[in-house]
SETISE-48013 format. One record per residue (C-alpha): x, y, z; residue in one letter; residue number from 1. Coordinates in Angstrom, 2 decimals. Last residue first. Layout:
REM residues N
site east:X	north:Y	up:Z	aa:a	i:NUM
...
END
This chain:
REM residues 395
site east:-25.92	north:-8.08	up:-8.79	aa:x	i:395
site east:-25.46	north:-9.95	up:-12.08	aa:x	i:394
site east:-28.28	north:-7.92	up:-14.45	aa:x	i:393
site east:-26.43	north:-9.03	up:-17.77	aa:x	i:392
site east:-26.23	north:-6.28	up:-19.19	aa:x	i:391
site east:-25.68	north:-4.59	up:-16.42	aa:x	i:390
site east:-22.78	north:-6.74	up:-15.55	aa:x	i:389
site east:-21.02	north:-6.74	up:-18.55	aa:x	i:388
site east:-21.36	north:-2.57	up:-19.15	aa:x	i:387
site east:-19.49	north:-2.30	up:-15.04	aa:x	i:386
site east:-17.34	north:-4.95	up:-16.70	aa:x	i:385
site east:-16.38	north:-2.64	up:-19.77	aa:x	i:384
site east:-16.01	north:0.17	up:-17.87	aa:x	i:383
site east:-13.61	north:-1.18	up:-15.58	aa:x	i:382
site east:-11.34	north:-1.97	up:-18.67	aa:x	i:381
site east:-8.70	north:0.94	up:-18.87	aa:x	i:380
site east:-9.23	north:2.13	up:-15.20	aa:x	i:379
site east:-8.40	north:-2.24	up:-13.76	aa:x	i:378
site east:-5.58	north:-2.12	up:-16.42	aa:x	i:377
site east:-4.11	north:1.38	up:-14.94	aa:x	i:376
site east:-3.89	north:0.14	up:-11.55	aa:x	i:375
site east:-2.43	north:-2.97	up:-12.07	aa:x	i:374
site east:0.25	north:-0.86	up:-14.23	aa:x	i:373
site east:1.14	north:1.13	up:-11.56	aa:x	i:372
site east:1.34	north:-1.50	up:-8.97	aa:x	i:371
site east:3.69	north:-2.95	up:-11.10	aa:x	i:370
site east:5.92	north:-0.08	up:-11.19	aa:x	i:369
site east:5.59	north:0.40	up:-7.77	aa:x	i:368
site east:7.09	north:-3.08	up:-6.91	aa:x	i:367
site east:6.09	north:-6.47	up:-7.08	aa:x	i:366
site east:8.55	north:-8.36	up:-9.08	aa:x	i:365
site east:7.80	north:-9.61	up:-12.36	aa:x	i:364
site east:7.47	north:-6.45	up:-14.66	aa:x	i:363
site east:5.90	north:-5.84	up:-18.01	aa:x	i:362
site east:3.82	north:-9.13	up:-18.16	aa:x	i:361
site east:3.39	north:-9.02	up:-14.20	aa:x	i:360
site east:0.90	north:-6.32	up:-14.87	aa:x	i:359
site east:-1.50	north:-8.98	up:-16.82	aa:x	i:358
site east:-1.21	north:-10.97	up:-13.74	aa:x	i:357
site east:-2.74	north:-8.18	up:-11.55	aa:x	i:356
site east:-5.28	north:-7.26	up:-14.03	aa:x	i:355
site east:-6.38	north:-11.03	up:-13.75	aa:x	i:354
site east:-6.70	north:-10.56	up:-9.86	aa:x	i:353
site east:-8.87	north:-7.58	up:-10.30	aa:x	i:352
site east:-11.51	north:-8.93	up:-12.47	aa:x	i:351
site east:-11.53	north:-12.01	up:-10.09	aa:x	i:350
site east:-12.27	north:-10.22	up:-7.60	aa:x	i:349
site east:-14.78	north:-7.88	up:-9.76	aa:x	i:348
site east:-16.30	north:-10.63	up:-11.25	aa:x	i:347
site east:-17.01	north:-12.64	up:-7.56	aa:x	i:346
site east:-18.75	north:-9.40	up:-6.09	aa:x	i:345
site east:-20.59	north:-8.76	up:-8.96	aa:x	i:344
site east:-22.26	north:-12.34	up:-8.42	aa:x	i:343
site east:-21.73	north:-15.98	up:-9.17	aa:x	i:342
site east:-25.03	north:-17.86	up:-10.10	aa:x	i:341
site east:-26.62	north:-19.21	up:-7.38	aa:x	i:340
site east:-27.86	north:-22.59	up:-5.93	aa:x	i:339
site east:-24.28	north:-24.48	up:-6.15	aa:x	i:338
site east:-22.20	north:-21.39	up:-4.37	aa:x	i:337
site east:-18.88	north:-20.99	up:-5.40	aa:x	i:336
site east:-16.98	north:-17.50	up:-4.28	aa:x	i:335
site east:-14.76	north:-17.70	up:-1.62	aa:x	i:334
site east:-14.15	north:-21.58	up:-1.27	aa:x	i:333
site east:-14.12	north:-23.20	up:-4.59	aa:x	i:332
site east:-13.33	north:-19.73	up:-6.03	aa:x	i:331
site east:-10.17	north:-20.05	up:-3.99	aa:x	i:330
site east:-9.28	north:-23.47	up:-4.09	aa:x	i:329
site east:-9.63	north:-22.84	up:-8.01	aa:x	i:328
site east:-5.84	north:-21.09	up:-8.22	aa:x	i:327
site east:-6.00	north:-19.30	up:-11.59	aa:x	i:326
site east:-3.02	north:-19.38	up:-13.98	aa:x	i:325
site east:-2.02	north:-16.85	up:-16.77	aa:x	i:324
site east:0.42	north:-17.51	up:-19.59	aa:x	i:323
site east:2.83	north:-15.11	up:-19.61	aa:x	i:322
site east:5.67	north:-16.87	up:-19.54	aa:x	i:321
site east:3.97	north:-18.08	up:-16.22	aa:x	i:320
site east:1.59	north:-15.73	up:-14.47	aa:x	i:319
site east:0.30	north:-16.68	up:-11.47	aa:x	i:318
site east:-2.82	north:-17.19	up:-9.50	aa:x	i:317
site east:-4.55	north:-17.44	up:-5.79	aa:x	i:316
site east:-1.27	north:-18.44	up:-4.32	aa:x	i:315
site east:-1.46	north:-18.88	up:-0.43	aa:x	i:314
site east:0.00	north:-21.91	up:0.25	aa:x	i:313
site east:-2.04	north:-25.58	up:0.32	aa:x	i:312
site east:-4.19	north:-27.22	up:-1.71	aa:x	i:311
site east:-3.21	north:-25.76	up:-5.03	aa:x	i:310
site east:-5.69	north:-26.89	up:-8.28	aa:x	i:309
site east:-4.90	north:-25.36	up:-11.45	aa:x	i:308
site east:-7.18	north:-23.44	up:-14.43	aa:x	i:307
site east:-5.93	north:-22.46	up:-17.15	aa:x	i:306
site east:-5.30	north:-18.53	up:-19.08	aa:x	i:305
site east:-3.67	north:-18.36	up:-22.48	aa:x	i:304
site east:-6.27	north:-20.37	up:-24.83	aa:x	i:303
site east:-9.38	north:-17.90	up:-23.45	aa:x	i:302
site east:-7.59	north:-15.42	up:-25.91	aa:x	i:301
site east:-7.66	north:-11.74	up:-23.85	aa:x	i:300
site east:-10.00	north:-9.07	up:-24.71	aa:x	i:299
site east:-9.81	north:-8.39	up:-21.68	aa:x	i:298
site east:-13.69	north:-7.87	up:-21.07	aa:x	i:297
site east:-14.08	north:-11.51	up:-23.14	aa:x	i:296
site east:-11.16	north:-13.11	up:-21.27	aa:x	i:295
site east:-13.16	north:-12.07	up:-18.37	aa:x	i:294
site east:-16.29	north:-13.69	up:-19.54	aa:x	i:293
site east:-14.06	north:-17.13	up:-19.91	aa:x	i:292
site east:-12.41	north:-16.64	up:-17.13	aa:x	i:291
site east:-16.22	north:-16.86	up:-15.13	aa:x	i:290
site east:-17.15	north:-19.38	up:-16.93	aa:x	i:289
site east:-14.21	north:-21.38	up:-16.39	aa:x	i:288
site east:-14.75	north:-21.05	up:-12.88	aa:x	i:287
site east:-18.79	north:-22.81	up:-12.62	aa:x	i:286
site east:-16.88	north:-25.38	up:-15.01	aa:x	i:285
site east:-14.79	north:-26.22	up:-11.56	aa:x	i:284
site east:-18.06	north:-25.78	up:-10.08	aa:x	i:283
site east:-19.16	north:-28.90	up:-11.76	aa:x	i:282
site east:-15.65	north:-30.59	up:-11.82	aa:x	i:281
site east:-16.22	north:-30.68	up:-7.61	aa:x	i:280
site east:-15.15	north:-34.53	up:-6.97	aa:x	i:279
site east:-13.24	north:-34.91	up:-9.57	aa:x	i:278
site east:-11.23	north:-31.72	up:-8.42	aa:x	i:277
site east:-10.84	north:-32.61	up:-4.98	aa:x	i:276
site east:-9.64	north:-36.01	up:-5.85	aa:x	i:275
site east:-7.05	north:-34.96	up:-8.05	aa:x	i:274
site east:-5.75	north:-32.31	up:-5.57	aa:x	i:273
site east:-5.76	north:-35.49	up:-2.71	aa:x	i:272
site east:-2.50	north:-36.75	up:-4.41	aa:x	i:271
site east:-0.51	north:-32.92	up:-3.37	aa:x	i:270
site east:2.45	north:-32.66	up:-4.49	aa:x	i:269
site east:2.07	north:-32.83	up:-8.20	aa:x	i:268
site east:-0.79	north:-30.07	up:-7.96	aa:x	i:267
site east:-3.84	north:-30.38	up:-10.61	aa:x	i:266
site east:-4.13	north:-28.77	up:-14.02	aa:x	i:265
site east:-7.15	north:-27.76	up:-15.85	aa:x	i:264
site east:-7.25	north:-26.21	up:-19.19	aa:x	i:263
site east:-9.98	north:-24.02	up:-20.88	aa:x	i:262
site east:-11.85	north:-25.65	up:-23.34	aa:x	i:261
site east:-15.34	north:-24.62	up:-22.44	aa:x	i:260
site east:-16.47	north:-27.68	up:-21.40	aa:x	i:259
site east:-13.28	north:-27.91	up:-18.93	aa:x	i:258
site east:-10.29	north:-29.12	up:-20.47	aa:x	i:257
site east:-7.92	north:-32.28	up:-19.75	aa:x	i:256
site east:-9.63	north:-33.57	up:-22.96	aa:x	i:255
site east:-10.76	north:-36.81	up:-20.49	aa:x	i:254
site east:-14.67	north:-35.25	up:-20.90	aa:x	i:253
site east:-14.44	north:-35.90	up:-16.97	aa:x	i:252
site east:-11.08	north:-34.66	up:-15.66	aa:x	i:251
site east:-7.41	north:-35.38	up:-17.45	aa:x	i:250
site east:-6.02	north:-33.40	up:-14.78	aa:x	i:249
site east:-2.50	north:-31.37	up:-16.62	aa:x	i:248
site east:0.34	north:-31.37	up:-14.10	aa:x	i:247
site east:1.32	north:-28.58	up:-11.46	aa:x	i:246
site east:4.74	north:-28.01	up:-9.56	aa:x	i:245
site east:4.55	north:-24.07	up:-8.82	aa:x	i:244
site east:7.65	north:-22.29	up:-6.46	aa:x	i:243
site east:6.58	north:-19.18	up:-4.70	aa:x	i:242
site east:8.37	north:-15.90	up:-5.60	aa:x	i:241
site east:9.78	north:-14.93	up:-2.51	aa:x	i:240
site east:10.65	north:-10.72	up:-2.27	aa:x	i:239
site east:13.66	north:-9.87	up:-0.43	aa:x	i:238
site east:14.08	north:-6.97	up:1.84	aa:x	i:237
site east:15.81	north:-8.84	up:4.55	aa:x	i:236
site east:12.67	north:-8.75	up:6.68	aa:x	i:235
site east:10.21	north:-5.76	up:5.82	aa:x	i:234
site east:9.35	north:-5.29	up:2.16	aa:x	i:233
site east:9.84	north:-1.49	up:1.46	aa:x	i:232
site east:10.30	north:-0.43	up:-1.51	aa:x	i:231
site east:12.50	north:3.08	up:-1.97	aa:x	i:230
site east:14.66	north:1.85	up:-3.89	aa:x	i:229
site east:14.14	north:-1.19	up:-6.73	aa:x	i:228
site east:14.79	north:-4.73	up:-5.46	aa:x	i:227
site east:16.95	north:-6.42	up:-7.29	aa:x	i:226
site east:17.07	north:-9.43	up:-4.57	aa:x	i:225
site east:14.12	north:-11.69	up:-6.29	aa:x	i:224
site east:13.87	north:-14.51	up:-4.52	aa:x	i:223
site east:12.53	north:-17.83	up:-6.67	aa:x	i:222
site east:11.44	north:-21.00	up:-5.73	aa:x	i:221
site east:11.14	north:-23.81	up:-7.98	aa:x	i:220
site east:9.15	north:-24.14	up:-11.07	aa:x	i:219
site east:7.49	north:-27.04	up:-12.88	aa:x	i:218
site east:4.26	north:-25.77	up:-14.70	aa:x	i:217
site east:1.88	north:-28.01	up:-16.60	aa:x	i:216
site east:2.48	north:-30.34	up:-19.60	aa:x	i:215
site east:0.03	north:-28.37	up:-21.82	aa:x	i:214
site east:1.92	north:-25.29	up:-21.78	aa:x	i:213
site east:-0.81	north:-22.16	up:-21.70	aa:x	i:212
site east:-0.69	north:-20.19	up:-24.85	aa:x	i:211
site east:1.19	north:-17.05	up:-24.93	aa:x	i:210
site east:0.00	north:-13.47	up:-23.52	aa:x	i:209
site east:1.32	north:-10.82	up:-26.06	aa:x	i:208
site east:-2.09	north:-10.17	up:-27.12	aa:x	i:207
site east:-2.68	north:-8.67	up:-23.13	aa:x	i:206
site east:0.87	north:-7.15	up:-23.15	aa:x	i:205
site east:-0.43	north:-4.58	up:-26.41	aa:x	i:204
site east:-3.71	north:-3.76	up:-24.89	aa:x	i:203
site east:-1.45	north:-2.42	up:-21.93	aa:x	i:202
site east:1.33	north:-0.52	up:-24.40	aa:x	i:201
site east:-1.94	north:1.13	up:-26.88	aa:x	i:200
site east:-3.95	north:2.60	up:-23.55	aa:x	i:199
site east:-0.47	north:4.08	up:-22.11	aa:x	i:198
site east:-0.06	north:5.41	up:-25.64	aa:x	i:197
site east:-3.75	north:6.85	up:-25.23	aa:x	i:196
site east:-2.78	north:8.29	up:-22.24	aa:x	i:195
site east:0.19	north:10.21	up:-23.64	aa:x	i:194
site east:-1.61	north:11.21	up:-26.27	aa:x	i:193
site east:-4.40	north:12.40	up:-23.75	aa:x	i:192
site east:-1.75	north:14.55	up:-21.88	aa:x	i:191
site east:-0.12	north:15.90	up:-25.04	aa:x	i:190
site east:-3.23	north:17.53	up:-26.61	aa:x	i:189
site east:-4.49	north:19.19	up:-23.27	aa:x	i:188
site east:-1.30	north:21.40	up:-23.61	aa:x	i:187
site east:1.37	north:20.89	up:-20.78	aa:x	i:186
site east:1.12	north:24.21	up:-19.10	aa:x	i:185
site east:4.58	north:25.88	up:-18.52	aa:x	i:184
site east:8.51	north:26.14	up:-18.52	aa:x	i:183
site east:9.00	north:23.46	up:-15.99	aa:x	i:182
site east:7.01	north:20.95	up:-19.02	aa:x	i:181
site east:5.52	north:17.48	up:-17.38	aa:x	i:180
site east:4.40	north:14.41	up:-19.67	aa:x	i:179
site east:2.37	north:12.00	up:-18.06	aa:x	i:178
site east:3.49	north:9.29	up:-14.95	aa:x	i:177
site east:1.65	north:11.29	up:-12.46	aa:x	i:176
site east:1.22	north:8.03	up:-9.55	aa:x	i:175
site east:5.10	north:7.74	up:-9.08	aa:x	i:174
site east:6.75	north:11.29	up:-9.12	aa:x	i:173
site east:3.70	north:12.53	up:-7.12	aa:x	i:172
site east:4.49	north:9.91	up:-4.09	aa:x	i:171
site east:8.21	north:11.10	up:-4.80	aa:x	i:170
site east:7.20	north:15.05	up:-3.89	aa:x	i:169
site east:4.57	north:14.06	up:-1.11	aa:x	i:168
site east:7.36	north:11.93	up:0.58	aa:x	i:167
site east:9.74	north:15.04	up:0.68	aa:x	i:166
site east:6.69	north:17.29	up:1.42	aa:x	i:165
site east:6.25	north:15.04	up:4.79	aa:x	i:164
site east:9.86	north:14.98	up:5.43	aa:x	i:163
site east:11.94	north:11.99	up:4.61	aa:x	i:162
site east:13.35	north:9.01	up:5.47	aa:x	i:161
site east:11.38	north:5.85	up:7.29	aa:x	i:160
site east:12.66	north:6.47	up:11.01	aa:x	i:159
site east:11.81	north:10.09	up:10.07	aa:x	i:158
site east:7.60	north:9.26	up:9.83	aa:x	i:157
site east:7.41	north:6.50	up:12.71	aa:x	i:156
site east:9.10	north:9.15	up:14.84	aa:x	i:155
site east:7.02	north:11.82	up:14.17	aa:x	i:154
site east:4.04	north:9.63	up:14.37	aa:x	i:153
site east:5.59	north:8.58	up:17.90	aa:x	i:152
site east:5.85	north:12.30	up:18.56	aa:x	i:151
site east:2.56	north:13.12	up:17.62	aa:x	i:150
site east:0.65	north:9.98	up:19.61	aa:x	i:149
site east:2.34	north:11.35	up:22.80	aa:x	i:148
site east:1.85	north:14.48	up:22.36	aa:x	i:147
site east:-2.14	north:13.93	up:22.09	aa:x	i:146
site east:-2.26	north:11.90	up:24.18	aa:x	i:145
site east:0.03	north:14.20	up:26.74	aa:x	i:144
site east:-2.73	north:16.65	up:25.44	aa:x	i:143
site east:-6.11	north:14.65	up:26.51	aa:x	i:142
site east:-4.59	north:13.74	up:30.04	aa:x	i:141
site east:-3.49	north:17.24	up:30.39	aa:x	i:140
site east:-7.31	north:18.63	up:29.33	aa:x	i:139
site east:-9.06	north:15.70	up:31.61	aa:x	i:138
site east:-6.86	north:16.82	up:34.69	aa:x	i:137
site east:-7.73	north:20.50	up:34.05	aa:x	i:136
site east:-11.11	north:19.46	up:33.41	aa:x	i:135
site east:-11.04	north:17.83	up:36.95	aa:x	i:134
site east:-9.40	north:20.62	up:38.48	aa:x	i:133
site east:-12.20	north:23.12	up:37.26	aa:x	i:132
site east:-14.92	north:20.87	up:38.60	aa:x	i:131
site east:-13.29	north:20.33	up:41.86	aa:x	i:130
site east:-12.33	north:24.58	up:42.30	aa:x	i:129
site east:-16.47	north:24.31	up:41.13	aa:x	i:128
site east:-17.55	north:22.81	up:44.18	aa:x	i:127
site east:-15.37	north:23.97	up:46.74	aa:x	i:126
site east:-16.97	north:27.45	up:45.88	aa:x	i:125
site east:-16.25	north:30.43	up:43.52	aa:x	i:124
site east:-13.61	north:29.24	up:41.51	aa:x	i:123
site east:-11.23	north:31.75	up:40.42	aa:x	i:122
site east:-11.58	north:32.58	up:36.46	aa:x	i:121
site east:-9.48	north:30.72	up:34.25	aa:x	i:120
site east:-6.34	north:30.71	up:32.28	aa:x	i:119
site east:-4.79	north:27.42	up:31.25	aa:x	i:118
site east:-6.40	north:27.02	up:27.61	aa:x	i:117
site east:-3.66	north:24.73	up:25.81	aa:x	i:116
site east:0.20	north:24.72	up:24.96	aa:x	i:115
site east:0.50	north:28.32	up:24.77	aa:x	i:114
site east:2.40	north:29.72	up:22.69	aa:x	i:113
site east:4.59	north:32.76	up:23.60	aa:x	i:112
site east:5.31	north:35.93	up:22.00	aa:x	i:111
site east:8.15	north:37.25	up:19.85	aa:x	i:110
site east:6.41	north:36.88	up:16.71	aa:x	i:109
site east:7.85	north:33.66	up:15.27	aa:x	i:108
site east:6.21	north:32.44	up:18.62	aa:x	i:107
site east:8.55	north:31.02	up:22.10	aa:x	i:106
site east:7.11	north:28.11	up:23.33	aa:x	i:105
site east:4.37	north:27.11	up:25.66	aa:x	i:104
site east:4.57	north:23.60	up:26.53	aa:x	i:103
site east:2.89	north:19.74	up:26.01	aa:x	i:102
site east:2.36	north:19.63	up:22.20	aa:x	i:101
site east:6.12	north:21.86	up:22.01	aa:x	i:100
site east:7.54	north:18.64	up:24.63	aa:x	i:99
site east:6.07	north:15.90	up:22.83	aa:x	i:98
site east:7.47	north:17.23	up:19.31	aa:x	i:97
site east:10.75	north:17.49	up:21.25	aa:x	i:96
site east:11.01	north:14.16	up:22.86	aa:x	i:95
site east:10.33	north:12.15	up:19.18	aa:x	i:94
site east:12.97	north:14.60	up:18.15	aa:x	i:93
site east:15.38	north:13.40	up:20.71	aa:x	i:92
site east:14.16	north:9.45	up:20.51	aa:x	i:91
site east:15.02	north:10.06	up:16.72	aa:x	i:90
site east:18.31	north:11.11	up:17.52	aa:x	i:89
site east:19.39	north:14.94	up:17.62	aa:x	i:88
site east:23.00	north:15.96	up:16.40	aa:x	i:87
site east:23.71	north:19.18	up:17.10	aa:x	i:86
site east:21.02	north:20.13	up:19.50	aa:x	i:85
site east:17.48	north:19.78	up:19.14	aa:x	i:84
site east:15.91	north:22.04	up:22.00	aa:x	i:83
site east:18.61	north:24.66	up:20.06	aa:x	i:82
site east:17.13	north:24.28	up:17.05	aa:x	i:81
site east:13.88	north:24.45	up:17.43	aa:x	i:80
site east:14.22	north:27.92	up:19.42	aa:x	i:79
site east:15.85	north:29.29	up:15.99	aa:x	i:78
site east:12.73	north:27.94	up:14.24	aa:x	i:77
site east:10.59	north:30.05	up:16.47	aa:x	i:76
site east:7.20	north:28.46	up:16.51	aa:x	i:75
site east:4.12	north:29.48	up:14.45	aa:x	i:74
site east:4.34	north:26.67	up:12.15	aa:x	i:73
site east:4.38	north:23.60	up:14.80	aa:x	i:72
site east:3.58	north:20.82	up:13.21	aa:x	i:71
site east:5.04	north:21.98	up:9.89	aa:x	i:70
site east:8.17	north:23.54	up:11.65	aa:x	i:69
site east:8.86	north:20.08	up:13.10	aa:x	i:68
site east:8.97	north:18.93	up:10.07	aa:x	i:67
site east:11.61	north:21.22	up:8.18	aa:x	i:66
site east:13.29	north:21.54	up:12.29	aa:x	i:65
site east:13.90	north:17.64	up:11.47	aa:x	i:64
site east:14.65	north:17.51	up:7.56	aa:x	i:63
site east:17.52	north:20.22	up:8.80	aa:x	i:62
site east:18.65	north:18.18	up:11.33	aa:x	i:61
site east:19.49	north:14.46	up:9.02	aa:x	i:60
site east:17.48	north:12.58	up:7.60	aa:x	i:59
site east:17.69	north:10.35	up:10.76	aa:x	i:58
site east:19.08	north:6.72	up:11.04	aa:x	i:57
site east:18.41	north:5.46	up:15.06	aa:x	i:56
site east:20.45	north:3.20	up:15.65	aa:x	i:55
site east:23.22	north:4.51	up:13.54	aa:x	i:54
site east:24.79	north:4.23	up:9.99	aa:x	i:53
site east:25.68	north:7.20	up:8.71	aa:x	i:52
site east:24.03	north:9.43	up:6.19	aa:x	i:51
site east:25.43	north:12.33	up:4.28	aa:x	i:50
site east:23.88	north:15.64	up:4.12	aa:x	i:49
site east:27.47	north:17.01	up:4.16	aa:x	i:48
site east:26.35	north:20.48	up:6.27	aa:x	i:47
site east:24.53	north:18.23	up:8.73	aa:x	i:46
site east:27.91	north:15.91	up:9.51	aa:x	i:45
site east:26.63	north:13.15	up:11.67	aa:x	i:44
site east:27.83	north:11.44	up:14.75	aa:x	i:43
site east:27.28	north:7.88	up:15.22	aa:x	i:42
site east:25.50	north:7.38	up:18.52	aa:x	i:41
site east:26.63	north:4.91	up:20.79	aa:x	i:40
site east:24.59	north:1.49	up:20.53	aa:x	i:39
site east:21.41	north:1.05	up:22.86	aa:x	i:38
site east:21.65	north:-1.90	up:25.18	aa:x	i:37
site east:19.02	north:-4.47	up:24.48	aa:x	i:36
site east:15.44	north:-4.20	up:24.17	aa:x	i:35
site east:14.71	north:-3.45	up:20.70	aa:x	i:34
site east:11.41	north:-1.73	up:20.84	aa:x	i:33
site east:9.05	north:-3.32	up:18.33	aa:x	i:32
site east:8.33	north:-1.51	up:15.03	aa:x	i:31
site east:5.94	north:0.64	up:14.42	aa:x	i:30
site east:3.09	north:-0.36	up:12.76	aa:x	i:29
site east:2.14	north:1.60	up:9.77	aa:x	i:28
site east:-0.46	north:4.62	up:10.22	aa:x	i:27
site east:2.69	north:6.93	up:9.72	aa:x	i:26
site east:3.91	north:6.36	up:6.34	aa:x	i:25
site east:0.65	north:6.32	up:4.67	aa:x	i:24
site east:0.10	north:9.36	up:6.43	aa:x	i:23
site east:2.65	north:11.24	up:5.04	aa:x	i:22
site east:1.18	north:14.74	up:5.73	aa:x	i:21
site east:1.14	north:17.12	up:2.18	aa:x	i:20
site east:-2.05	north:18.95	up:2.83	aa:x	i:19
site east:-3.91	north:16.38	up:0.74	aa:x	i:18
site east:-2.92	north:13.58	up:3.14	aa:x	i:17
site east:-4.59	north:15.52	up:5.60	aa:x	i:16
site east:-7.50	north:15.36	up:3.82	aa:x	i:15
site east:-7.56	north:11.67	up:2.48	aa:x	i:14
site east:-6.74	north:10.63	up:6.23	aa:x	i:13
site east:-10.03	north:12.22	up:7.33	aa:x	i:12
site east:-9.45	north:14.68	up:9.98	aa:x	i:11
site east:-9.97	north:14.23	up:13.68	aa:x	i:10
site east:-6.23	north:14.02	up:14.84	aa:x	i:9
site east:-5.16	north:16.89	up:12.69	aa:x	i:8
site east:-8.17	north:18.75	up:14.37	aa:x	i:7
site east:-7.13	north:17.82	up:17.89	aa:x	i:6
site east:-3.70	north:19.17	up:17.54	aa:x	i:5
site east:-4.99	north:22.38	up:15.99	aa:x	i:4
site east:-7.36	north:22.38	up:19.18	aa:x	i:3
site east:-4.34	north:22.00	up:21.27	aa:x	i:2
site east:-2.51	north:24.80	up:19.48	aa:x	i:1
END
């Protein structure tokens, strides 16, 4: 059992995600230890399946001895049970997946599991009785790590709902969005209709982008609360929108336009915006560019994406009535360079962050949904930057 220990600890995370473990729920931080006096438990009905508020909110038993059995398959469920108790808390189950790393228990068989390889031969000097106590020492120190780091994954895994074919199950319902049929195969024919509709509903939200307003933006700050379930953001589960206050920057050719005719706006807050921008128009045009040949992979009309200046915060763009805007602080500092051309490495950011904002055309806040249709815009039109940059030999 040790060595099955050591081999979930050694494997890939695509692998052991692949045999149903929940790893993206367990390589999160766990939270800090709340170091006050722990509330009384609030007892919990296993036959209801009913949750109630406690400190330490568990599925419930069943989803418990369900995990526990898929750490430890070859243990006696009925022996799970009773180390459990009635109504086990996360610090109990935490304790019990330490305990069966650490222990022999009772098999499915009738026999009992050894927690690691604790026969050996009698020592035939002081020197090896040293040796052989030392690698016992090294094995224990190895499995209470080992136990340790289990039961905290445990932990980290229930105090977020679910077993680890639970989370598989809704991770599936997400990312395989195509037609399903319980009574068989779903012919070849309706997958890549389906896919093709997909294709037809993300083309559609790029020539339902709208020209960029010519005053600027003026919006305050917005929380979104309808949050869907299931999403976790941490906090009070709100997600900020931030607010935008930008004006049009008259600029050089004083069209308020680069020299390719895409617009440029500058913050309202911020007097030193102007500056900046004057200052760097040339890479400024440098950006435009660069939206401009995206536009082109997009097929997107160059007159619904601009260009704004934000000195401070931490928006690179938004999308406003879905007209797209492009923070230039960013390329100004991430990708501009006034010897070189801008590189794969600068089209594929920027790629990315314009599939982003096209997403926020069928959804605002930033949820699985959104992430879904990210996702599909960057698999629709990868091919057609990976053909851009070829072509063009950017490296």
């Amino acid at each position: 059992d040790s060595f099955f220990f050591g081999s979930l600890l050694e494997s890939p995370l695509d692998q052991l995600r692949a045999r149903g473990f929940p790893v993206d729920r367990i390589i999160r931080p766990s939270k800090p230890a709340f170091s006050g006096t722990a509330a009384p438990e609030t007892k919990q009905s296993v036959d209801s399946g009913k949750k109630t508020e406690s400190n330490s909110e568990l599925p419930g038993k069943d989803a418990s001895v369900d995990t526990l059995q898929q750490m430890f398959p070859d243990c006696d469920e009925s022996y799970i049970r009773a180390q459990l108790g009635d109504n086990p808390t996360l610090d109990r189950v935490q304790n019990v997946a330490e305990h069966l790393a650490l222990n022999s228990y009772p098999k499915k068989n009738g026999k009992a599991a050894s927690a690691g390889n604790e026969k050996s031969t009698q020592p035939s000097s002081q020197a090896s009785e040293d040796s052989s106590s030392d690698k016992k020492a090294t094995s224990q120190r190895s499995k209470l790590g080992m136990a340790r780091g289990l039961g905290q994954a445990l932990g980290a895994m229930l105090s977020h709902g679910g077993t680890a074919s639970q989370q598989n199950k809704v991770r599936s319902a997400v990312t395989h969005s195509g037609p399903s049929n319980d009574t068989g195969a779903v012919p070849p024919e309706r997958d890549a209709a389906h896919q093709q509709g997909l294709n037809d509903r993300l083309k559609g939200q790029v020539n339902s982008c709208k020209k960029v307003n010519p005053g600027g933006v003026s919006s305050p700050e917005t929380i979104l609360t309808d949050i869907p379930k299931g999403l976790d953001r941490g906090g009070n589960g709100c997600e900020v929108i931030p607010a935008q206050d930008i004006k049009p920057f008259v600029g050089p050719y004083q069209t308020g336009k680069t020299s390719n005719g895409i617009k440029v706006f500058t913050s309202r807050k911020y007097s030193s915006s102007e500056t900046f921008l004057a200052e760097h128009f040339q890479a400024v045009d440098v950006f435009a560019t660069v939206l401009q040949r995206l536009c082109n992979i997009f097929s997107l009309d160059k007159s619904t994406v601009a260009i704004f200046h934000d000195p401070s915060g931490a928006t690179i763009a938004f999308n406003a009535n879905k007209s797209l805007h492009f923070n230039f602080r960013f390329f100004f500092s991430l990708h501009f360079n006034a010897r070189t051309a801008p590189d794969s490495s600068c089209y594929s950011y920027w790629f990315t962050v314009m599939a982003h904002e096209l997403a926020h055309n069928f959804v605002s806040a930033h949820n699985k949904e959104h992430g879904f249709y990210t996702e599909s815009y960057v698999t629709l039109f990868l091919p057609k930057l990976a053909a851009f940059l070829a072509q063009n030999n950017i490296k």
